[in-house]
C-alpha positions in Angstrom: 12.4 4.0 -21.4 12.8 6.8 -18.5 11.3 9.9 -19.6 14.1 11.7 -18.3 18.1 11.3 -19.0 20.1 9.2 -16.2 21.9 12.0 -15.1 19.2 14.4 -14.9 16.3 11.8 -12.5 14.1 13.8 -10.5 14.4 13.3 -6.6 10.5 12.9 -6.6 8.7 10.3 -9.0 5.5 11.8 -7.9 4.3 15.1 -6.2 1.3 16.3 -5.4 0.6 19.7 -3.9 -2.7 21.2 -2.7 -4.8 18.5 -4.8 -8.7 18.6 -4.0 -11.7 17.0 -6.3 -14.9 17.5 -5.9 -17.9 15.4 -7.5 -20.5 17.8 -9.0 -23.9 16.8 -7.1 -27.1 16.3 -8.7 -30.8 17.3 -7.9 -30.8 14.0 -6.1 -27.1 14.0 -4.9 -25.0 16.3 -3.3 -21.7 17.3 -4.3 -18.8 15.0 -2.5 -15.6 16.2 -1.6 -13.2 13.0 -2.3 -9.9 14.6 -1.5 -9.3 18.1 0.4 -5.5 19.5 -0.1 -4.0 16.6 -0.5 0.3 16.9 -0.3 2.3 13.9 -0.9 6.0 13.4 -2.0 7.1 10.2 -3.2 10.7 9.8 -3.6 12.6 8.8 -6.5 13.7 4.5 -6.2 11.2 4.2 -3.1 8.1 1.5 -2.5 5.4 3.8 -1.0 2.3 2.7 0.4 -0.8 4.4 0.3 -3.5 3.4 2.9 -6.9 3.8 3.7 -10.2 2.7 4.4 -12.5 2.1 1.2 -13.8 5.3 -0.7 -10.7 7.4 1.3 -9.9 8.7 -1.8 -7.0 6.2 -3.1 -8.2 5.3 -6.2 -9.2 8.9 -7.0 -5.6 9.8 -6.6 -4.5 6.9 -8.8 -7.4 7.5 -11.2 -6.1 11.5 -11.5 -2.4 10.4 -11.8 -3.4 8.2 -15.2 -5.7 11.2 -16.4 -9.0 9.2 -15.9 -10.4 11.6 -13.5 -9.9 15.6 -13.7 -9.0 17.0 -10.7 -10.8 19.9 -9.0 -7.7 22.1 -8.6 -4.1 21.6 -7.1 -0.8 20.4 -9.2 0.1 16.9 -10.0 3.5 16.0 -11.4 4.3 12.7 -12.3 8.3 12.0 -13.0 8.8 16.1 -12.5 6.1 16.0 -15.6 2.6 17.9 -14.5 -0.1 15.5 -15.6 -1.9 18.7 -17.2 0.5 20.8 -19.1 3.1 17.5 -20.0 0.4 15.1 -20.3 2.4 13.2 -23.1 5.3 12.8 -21.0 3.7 11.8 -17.3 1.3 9.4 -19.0 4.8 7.9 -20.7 6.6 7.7 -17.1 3.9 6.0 -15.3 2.3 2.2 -15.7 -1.0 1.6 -13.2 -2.2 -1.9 -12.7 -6.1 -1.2 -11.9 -7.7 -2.9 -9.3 -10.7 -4.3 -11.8 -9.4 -7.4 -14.3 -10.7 -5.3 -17.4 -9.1 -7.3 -19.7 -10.4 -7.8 -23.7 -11.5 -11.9 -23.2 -10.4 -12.9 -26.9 -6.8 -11.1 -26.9 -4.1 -13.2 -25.8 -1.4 -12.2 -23.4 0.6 -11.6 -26.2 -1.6 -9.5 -28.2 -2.8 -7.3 -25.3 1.3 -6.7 -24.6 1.8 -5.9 -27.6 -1.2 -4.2 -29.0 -0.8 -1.5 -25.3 3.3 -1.0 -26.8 1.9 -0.1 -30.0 -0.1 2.1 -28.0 2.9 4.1 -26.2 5.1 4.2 -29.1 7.4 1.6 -28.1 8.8 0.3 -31.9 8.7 -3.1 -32.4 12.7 -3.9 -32.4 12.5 -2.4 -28.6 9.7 -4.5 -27.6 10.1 -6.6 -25.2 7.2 -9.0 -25.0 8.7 -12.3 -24.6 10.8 -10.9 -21.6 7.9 -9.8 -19.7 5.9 -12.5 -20.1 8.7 -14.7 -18.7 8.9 -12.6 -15.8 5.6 -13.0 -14.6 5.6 -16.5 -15.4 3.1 -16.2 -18.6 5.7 -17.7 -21.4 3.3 -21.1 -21.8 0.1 -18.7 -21.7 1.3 -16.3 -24.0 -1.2 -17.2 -27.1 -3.9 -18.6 -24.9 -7.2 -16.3 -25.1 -7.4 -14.0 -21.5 -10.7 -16.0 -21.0 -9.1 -18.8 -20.6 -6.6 -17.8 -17.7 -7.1 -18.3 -13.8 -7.8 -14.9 -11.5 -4.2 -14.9 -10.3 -2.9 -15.0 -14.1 -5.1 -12.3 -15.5 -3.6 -10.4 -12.4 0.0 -10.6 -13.5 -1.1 -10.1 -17.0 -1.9 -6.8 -16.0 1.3 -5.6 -14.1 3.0 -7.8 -17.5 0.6 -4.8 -19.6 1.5 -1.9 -17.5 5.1 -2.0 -18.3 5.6 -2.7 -22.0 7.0 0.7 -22.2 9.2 0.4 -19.4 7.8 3.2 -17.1 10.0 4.6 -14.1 7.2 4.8 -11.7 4.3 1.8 -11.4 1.2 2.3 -9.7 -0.5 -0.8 -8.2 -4.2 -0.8 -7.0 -4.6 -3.9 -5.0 -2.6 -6.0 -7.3 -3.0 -9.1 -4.8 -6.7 -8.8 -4.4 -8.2 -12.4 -5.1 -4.9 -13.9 -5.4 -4.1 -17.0 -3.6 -0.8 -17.0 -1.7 1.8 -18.3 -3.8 0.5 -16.8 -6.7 0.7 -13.5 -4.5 4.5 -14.1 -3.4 5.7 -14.7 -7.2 4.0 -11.4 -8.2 6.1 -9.4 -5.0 9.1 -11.3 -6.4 8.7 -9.7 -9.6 7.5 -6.6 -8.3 11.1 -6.6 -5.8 13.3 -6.8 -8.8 11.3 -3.8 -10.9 12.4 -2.0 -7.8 16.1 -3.3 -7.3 16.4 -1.9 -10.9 15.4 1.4 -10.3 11.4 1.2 -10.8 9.4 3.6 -8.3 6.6 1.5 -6.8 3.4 3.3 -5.3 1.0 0.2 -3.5 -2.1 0.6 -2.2 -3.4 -2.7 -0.5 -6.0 -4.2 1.9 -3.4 -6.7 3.2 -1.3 -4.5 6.1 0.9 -6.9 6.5 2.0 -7.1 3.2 2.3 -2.8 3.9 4.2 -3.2 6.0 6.8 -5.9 5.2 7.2 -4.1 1.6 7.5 0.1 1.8 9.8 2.1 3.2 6.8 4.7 3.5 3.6 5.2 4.2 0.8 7.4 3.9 -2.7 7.0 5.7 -5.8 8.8 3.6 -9.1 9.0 5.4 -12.0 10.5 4.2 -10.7 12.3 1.7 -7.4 14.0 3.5 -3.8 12.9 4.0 -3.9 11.8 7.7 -0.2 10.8 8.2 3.2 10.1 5.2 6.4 9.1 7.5 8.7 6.5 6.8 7.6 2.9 7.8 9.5 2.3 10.7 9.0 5.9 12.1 5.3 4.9 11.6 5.7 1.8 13.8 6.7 4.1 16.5 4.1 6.1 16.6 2.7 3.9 18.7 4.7 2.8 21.4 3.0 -0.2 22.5 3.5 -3.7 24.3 0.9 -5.6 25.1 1.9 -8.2 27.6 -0.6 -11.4 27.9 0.0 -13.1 31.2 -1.7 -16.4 32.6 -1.2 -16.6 36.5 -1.1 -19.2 38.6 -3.8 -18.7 40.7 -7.3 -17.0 39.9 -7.5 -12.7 40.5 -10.9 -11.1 40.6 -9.6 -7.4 41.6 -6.1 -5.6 40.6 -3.7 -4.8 43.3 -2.6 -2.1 43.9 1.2 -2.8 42.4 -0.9 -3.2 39.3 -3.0 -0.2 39.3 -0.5 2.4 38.0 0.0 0.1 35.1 -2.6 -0.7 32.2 -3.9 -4.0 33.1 -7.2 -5.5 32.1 -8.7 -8.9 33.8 -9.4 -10.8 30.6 -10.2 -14.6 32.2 -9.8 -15.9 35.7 -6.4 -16.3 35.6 -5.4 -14.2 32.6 -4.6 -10.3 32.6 -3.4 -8.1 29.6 -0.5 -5.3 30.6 -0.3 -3.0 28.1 2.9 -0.6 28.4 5.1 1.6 26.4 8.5 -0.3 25.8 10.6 2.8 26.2 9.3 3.6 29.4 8.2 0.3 31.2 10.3 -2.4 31.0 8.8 -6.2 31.2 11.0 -7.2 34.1 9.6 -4.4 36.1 5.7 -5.4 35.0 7.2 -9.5 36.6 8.2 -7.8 39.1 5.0 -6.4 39.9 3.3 -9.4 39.4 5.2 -11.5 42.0 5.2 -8.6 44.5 1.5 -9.0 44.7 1.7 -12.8 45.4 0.8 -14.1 42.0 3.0 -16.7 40.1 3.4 -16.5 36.6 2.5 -19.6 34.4 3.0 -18.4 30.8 4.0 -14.8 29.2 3.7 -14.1 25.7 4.1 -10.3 23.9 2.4 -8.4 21.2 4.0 -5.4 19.8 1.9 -3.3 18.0 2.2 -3.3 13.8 0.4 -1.0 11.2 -2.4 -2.8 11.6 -3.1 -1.0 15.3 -1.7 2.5 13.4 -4.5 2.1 10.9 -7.2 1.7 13.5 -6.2 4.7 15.1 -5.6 6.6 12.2 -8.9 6.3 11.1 -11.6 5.3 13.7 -13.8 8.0 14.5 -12.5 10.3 11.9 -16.2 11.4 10.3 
């Protein structure tokens, strides 16, 4: 169920303004500030990623949205429902696969579904148990005890658990943490078609790659504050890099001087790395270069740079 008619959908599934907690400090502990004014927008049909290193403050966001932690001050709203004053209706709009396998070991996937839609309200005759247990390939496990599941199952039992009341906007913590790889793509299958339907997917994730092949945006947390949200692609361009890996036909001990305007770095005897930004520089001219200073090229292969780099930049030597 949306929590919200079909001609009346918020253009944000979740918005966060000015949003700051702080953890009381003890006699031996000081107090920690886990996120300073943090302001995020999350559009309505999108798959967002949020990023970071670990104790950035992801999971304290996630942890605030599903009403597990109280935030410090700032305004949460969750489906255009704030988490404080319409905390019946944003719990009902939002489904969060946590990052820990908590899951009771004598239920069965059948009884934990259904037990969690007894929990939300969800009548039986609207249930749909069977069907979401089919789609994340848990129909022959259904009445087997949790305990007796792999990693990877347990794992889609929990994405199967956070939407047996049909949320518009799921929340995954590391949903692929521990899973092996084809476990991993059937869970993204599932997760593409949530979204094709209409479902608001938030991701955070260890696994850039996966970042980065999956959401049209990202954000970047560090230390606690909002370092970067732009749209993936817009992301990828932040840094305009090429790296060109070049093994020449003789050995070079010292650049020349063709070579010294560009960034090059003697790697081997015979190998150099050219980095250069695409838009600007242009391979042929970098060849060109090359052959001017009596060097023959033997092999050439390119690296553009991918979130991965953005990360590291993002947040290295952000204390």
């Amino acid at each position: 169920m949306n929590a919200l008619p079909n001609d009346n959908l918020p253009d944000y599934a979740i918005e966060i303004s000015g949003l700051n907690k702080t953890y009381k400090g003890t006699s031996l502990q000081p107090s920690k500030e886990a996120l300073l004014d943090i302001n995020l927008k999350i559009p309505r049909g999108s798959f967002f990623g949020l990023l970071g290193p670990n104790g950035a403050g992801k999971s304290t966001i996630i942890n605030i949205m599903a009403g597990l932690v109280i935030k410090s001050s700032g305004n949460v709203k969750v489906w255009d429902f704030d988490i404080v004053e319409q905390m019946r209706q944003a719990r009902s709009s939002i489904g969060i696969v946590p990052q820990e396998l908590n899951i009771d070991p004598f239920f069965t996937p059948r009884e934990v579904l259904e037990t969690q839609a007894g929990l939300y309200g969800v009548k039986k005759s609207d249930r749909k148990t069977d069907d979401i247990l089919a789609a994340v390939r848990l129909s022959d496990k259904a009445d087997a005890y949790a305990r007796s599941l792999s990693g990877g199952m347990r794992r889609r039992m929990l994405v199967a658990k956070a939407m047996v009341h049909s949320p518009p906007v799921l929340v995954l913590d590391e949903p692929t943490a521990g899973v092996d790889v084809e476990l991993r793509q059937q869970l993204w299958s599932y997760i593409r078609e949530l979204r094709a339907q209409g479902t608001t997917i938030l991701l955070t994730t260890h696994y850039l790659e996966e970042a980065e092949e999956l959401c049209d945006e990202i954000a970047i947390i560090n230390h606690g504050r909002l370092v970067t949200s732009q749209k993936t692609e817009d992301l990828l361009r932040t840094l305009d890099s090429k790296e060109l890996i070049i093994t020449l036909d003789k050995d070079i001990k010292n650049l020349p001087n063709s070579l010294t305007n560009l960034n090059t770095e003697i790697v081997a005897e015979r190998k150099i790395i050219v980095r250069i930004p695409p838009d600007e520089v242009t391979v042929d001219s970098v060849i060109d270069a090359i052959r001017n200073s009596g060097f023959g090229i033997h092999d050439l292969t390119t690296k553009q740079s991918d979130l991965e780099d953005i990360f590291i930049a993002m947040t290295s030597d952000k204390t």
